[in-house]
N, C-alpha and C positions, 0 to 999 in steps of 0.2 A: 773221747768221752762218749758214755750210753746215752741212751732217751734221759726224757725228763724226770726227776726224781716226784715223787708223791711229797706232796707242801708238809715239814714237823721231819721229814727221813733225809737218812746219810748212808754214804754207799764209801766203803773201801778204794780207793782209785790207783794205790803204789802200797806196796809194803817190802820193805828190803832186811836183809837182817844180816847181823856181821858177828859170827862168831871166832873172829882169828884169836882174839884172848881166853884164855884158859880163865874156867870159873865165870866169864860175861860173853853175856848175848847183846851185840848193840842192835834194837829194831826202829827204823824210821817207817812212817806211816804217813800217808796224803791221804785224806778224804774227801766227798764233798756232799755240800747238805744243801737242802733246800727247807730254811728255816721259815719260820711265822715271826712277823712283824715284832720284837724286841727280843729276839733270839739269836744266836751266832750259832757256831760249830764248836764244840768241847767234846768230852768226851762222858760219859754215862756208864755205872757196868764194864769197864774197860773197854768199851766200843764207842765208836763215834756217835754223836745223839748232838740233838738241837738245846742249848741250854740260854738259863739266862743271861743277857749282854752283861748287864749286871757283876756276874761273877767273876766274870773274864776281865771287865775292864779294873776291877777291885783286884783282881788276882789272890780270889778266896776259892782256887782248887778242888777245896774239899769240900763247897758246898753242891757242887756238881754229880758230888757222889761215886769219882772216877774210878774208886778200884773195884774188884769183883768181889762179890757175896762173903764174906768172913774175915776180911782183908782188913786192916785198918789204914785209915788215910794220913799219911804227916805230911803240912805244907814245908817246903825249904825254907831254908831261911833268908834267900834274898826274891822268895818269891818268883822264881825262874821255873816253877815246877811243881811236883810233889813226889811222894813215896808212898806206896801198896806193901805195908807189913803183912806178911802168911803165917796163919797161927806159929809155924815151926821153925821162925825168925828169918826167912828169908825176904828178904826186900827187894825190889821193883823200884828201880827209882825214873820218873817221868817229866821231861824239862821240855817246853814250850819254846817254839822257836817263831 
């Protein structure tokens, strides 16, 4: 691990990615954050960001705002995750472990 993070930021820590299937890329991702008092680790913008505890423990995804700028957000349906629609219907699908 680096120095200490600035209190509200999160920093990349692992990123692995597995393209052996044709048509999918699998990316695992470790971050780590140094959040403010009723905040956890989620994700913002597709990037790691301090968000409300709140969302995470409700596992309302999308109120976090996770995919990137044009993207739209679908939550799964057992709440294990979400989906990042690209205007040109390709999907991004992102599960929480």
């Amino acid at each position: 691990m680096t120095g200490q993070l600035a209190v509200g930021t999160c920093e990349i820590v692992t990123l692995d990615r597995d393209s052996s299937q044709p048509r999918r890329t699998i990316a695992r991702q470790t971050a780590r954050c140094a959040c403010r008092r009723g905040q956890i680790a989620g994700t913002t913008r597709a990037k790691p960001a301090c968000v409300d505890v709140r969302v995470v423990k409700s596992k309302q995804w999308c109120e976090m705002i996770p995919c990137s700028e044009g993207e739209i957000c679908g939550l799964l349906m057992n709440k294990s995750g979400w989906t990042c629609t690209q205007p040109g219907g390709r999907i991004k699908t992102i599960t929480v472990s």
